[in-house]
N, C-alpha and C positions, 0 to 999 in steps of 0.2 A: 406499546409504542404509539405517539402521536401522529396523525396521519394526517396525508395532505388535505389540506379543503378545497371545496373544488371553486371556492371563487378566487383562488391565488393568483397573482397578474402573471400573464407571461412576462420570460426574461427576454432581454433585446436579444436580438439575432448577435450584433456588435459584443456581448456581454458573451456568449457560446462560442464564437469565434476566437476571443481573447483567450478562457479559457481553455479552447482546444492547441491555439496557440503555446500556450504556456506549459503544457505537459507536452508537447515536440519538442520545443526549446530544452527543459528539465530531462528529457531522456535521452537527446543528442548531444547538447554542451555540458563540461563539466563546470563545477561549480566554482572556478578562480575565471572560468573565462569572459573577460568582461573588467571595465578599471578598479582601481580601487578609491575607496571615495570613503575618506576618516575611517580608515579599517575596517569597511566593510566592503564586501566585493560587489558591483553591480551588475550582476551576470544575466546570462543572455533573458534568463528565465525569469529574474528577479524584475528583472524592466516592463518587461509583458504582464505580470504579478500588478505592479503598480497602475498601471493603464488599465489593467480588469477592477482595480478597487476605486481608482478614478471615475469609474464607469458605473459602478455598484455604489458610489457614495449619490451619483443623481439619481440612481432607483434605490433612493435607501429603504422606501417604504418596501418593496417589493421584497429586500430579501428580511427586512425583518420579521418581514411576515413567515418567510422560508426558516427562517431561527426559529419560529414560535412553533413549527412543526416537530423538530428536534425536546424528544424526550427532556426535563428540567436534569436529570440526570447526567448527562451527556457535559451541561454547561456547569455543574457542579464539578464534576469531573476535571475539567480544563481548569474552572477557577482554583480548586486546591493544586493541582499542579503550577500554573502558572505561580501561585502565591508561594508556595514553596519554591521555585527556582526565585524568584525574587527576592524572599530571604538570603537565599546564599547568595546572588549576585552581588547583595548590600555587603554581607560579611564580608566578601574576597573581591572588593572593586577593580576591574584593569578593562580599559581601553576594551579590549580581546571579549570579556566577561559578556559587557555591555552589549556589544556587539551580536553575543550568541544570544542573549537573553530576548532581544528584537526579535531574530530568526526565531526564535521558540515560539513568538506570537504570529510573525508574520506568516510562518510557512508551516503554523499548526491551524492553531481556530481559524483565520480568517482564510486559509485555504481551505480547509473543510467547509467554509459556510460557502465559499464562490461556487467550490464544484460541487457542490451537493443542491445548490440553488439554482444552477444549471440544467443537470441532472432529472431536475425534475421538470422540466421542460418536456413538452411532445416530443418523441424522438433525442431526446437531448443526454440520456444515460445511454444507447445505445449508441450514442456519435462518441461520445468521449471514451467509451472503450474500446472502440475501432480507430480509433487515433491514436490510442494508448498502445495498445497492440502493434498498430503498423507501424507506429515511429521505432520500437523497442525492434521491429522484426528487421525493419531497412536499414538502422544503424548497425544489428549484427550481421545483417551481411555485405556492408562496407566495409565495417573493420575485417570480416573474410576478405572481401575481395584485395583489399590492402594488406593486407597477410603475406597473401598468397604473391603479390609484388614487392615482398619485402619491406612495406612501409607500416607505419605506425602510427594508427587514428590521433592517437593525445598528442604525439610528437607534432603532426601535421596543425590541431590545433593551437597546441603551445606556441609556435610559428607564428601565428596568424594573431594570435591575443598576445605576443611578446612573454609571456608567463612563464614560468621556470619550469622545462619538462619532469614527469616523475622520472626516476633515473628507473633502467631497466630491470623489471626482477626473472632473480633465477629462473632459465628454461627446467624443464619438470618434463619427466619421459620424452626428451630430445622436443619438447616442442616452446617455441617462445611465447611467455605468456605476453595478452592484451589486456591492457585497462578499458579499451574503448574512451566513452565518453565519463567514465568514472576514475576514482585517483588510486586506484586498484582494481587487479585483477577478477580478486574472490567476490569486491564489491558487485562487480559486472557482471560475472557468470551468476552470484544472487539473483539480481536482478533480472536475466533473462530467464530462470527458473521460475522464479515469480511472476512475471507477466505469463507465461506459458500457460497459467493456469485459466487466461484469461480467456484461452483458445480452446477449450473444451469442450464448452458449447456448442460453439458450431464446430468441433469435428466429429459431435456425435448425432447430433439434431440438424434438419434444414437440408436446406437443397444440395443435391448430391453434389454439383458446381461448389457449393459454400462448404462442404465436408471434405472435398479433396482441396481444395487451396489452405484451408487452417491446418489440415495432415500436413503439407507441403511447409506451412512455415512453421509449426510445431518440429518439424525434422530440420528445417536451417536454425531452429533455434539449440537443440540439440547439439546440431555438430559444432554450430558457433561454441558451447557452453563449453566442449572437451576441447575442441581445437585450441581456442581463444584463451580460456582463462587454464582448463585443465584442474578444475576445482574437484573436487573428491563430494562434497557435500552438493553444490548445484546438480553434478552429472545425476547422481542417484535422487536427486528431491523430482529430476525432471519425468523419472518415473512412480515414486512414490505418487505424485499429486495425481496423476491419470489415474493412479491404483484408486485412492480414497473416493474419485470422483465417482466413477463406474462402482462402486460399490454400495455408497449412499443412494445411487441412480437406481439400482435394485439389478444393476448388468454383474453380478455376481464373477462368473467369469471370466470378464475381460479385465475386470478391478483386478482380482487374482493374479492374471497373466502379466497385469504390470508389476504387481508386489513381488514377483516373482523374478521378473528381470532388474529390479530395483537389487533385490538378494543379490543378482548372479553379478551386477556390476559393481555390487559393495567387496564383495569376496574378489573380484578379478583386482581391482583397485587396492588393494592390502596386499595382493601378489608383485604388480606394478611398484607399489609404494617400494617396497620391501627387495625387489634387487636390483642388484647393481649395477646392472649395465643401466639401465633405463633410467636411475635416480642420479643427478647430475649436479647436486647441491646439499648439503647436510639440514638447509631448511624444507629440503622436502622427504626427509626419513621419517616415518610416521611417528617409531616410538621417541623422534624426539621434540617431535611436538606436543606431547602427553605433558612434558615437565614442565613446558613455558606453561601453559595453562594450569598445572597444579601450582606452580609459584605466582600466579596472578588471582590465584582464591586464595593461596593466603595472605597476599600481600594486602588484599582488600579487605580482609577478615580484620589484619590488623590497622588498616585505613581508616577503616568503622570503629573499634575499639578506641580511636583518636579523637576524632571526630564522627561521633554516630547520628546527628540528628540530620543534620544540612549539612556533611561532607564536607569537601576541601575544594568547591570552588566551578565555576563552568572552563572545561578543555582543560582541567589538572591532570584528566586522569594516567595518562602515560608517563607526566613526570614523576608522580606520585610516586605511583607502581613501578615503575624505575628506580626511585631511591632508598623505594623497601625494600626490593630487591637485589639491588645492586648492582644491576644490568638493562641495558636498556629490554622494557618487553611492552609489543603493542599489543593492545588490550584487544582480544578477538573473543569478546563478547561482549555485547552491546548491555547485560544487564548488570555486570560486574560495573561499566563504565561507569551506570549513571548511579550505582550505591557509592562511587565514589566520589564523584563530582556532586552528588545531590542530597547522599546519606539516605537514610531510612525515611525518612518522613518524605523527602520529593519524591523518591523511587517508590513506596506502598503508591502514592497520588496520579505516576504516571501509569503505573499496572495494573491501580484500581478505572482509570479511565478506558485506556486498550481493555482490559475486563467488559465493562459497559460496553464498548460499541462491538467485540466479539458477539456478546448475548444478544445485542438488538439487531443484528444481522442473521439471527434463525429463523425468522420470518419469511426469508427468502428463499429458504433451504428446500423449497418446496417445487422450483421450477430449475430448470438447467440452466437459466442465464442467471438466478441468484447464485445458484450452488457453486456457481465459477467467480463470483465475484465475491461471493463471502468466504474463498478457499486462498485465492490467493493476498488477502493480510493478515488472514491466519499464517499464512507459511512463512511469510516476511518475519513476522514475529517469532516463527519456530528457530529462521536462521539467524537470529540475533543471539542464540544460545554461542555462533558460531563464529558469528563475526561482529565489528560494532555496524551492523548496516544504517541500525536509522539511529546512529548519533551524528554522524556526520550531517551537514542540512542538505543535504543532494538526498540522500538516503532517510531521510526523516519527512521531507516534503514528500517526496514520493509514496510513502507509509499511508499521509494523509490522504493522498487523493484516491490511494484505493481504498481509505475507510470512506471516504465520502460518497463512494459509489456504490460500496456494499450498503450503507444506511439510507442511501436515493433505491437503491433496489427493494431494500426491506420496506421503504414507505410505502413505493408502488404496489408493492405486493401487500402490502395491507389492505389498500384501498380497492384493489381488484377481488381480494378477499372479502371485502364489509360491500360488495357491489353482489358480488355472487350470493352473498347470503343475503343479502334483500330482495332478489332475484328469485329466489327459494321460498322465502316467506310469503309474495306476491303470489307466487302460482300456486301457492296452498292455502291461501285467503281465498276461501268462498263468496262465492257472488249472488248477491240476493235478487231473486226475482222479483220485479215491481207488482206491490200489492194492490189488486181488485178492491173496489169501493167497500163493499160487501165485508172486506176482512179486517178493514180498518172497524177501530173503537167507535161506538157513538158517541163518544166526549169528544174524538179527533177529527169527527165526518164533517161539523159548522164550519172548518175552518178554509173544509175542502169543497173548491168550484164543481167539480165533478159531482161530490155527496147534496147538493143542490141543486141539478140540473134535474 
């Protein structure tokens, strides 16, 4: 991996602030909130988005320099992907198309280069995960505290942004699900799983102060996951990631004792699902959620047999799968989504890319604060098996800025790594004693004031 160089300019204070800015915005507002301007929404995040590029086009030297550190990999990556969604955008034109195909660039590359160019600022990866963190931790326990007074974070900002509320979905074991700041429920409990991973670090490392408050919002983020969304996959991912973490750490047994309550809450959750009194909706009966998703592989199976290279189009995929099927079904996997909107050739480009920056983020896997940040877009990417989390751009932005951080962590950690081993090399470089007149050559003594004297 390319590593930073150390005469790269700093980033403005103004240029960190933005950024930090702009992932509050992205984890608190959802993504209609805000007008709509030629079909495109101009949400709270997306505004603060332009103001940080505004800002970065008068340091443009500065970040290109920050791009040229980023492996040519990485930028190959994007360009086949991006060139593959732009084939199909050409084939299947609409308003809507166009539309996503901007967010593909906006809220992919060029947010990866802002927060990864940040990031590498003194201090500047540790500020943006503790803002990532606390936003994700204060919004879920708003939407508890709103809960628990009967009210409803999206409702409250739907209100306020005039925008069409999500209509309410089914309560699930007597409790009513939250979307929060997301346009689903499953979305959000995702999402607070996934950040959780962030909080690892310091609940295992650092001052006992910083180990007990991350314990503390690692447990409000917990109860938010089951209270609030009631997900079956966030509840158990929120202990699977603690298990993976403690075990790569070499805490052997504490990694255990979460894989272990991971178990016990998968089994309790299949009891839950499965009777009656507690299930209060027929879309939350387990085994009949097994079928919607076996007829959304084959519907795509036959999607691809139609169209297999560039798909049917950006944001077909629900109707698609709807009309193979013959029933409405919303695609709850994000990699189904995009073999169908994208076909084979955009989908190998987008997994050959997540591929690459999974791999360039092992580098880091060697400190506690990498191993938490290269854990959680791994997970992201596991729960897309499950949901479409990052096709929606709420859930696709947010993808990037945790790859941006695990690749600002794998650079630093390079460079702390090519420091330590020069380091190494230096105090095993022998030091030569200054040689007496006497030992020098008599070819090399005319040239010497001393061999004259």
């Amino acid at each position: 991996m390319a590593t930073v160089p150390k005469a790269l300019p700093q980033a403005r204070p103004l240029s960190l602030w933005l950024i930090g800015a702009y992932i509050v915005a992205l984890m608190a507002f959802p993504a209609d909130f805000g007008p709509r301007v030629g079909g495109v929404v101009l949400s709270a995040s997306r505004l603060v988005l332009l103001a940080a590029i505004v800002v970065a086009l008068v340091d443009w030297r500065v970040h290109l320099s920050a791009a040229r550190t980023l492996p040519r990999v990485v930028w190959l990556g994007w360009l086949a992907f991006l060139a593959s969604a732009l084939v199909t955008a050409a084939l299947f034109p609409s308003i809507a198309s166009w539309a996503r195909y901007g967010s593909l660039i906006l809220e992919g590359p060029v947010v990866v280069l802002l927060v990864y160019r940040v990031a590498l600022a003194p201090g500047g990866l540790r500020m943006l995960v503790a803002v990532t963190v606390g936003a994700t931790v204060v919004v879920a326990g708003m939407v508890l505290a709103l809960a628990a007074g009967g009210q409803r974070y999206d409702l409250i900002l739907s209100d306020i942004a005039g925008t069409e509320p999500l209509s309410a979905a089914s309560p699930r074991f007597g409790l009513e699900r939250q979307a929060g700041p997301f346009r689903a429920a499953l979305y959000f409990g995702i999402w607070m799983a996934v950040a959780s991973a962030l909080l690892l670090q310091w609940m295992s490392e650092g001052a006992r102060r910083v180990r007990w408050i991350a314990r503390a919002a690692w447990l409000l983020l917990l109860v938010a996951v089951f209270v609030l969304t009631t997900s079956r996959v966030a509840t158990t991912a929120m202990f699977i990631l603690p298990g993976i973490y403690y075990l790569v750490r070499g805490r052997r047994a504490t990694g255990a004792a979460f894989l272990v309550l991971a178990v016990v809450v998968g089994i309790a959750f299949s009891f839950l699902t499965l009777g009656p009194d507690l299930t209060t909706g027929p879309g939350d009966v387990l085994p009949d959620s097994s079928p919607l998703r076996l007829d959304a592989i084959r519907a795509t199976l036959e999607a691809l047999r139609i169209n297999p290279l560039f798909g049917w189009g950006l944001l077909t995929d629900v109707r698609v799968l709807s009309d193979l099927i013959g029933v409405t079904n919303f695609v709850d996997n994000a990699y189904l989504s995009l073999l169908v909107e994208l076909g084979i050739v955009g989908s190998a480009a987008f997994v050959f890319l997540l591929g690459v920056i999974v791999l360039l983020t092992r580098r880091a896997w060697s400190s506690a604060f990498g191993l938490a940040l290269s854990i959680a877009p791994i997970c992201d990417l596991a729960m897309g098996v499950f949901a479409t989390t990052f096709k929606a751009s709420q859930g696709y932005a947010a993808l990037f800025v945790l790859a941006a951080l695990a690749l600002a962590a794998a650079a630093l950690a390079a460079v702390a790594s090519d420091a330590r081993d020069d380091l190494v090399v230096r105090s095993q470089t022998p030091t030569t004693a200054p040689q007496r007149v006497s030992d020098v050559p008599r070819e090399r003594r005319d040239g010497d004031p001393r061999a004259r004297a």
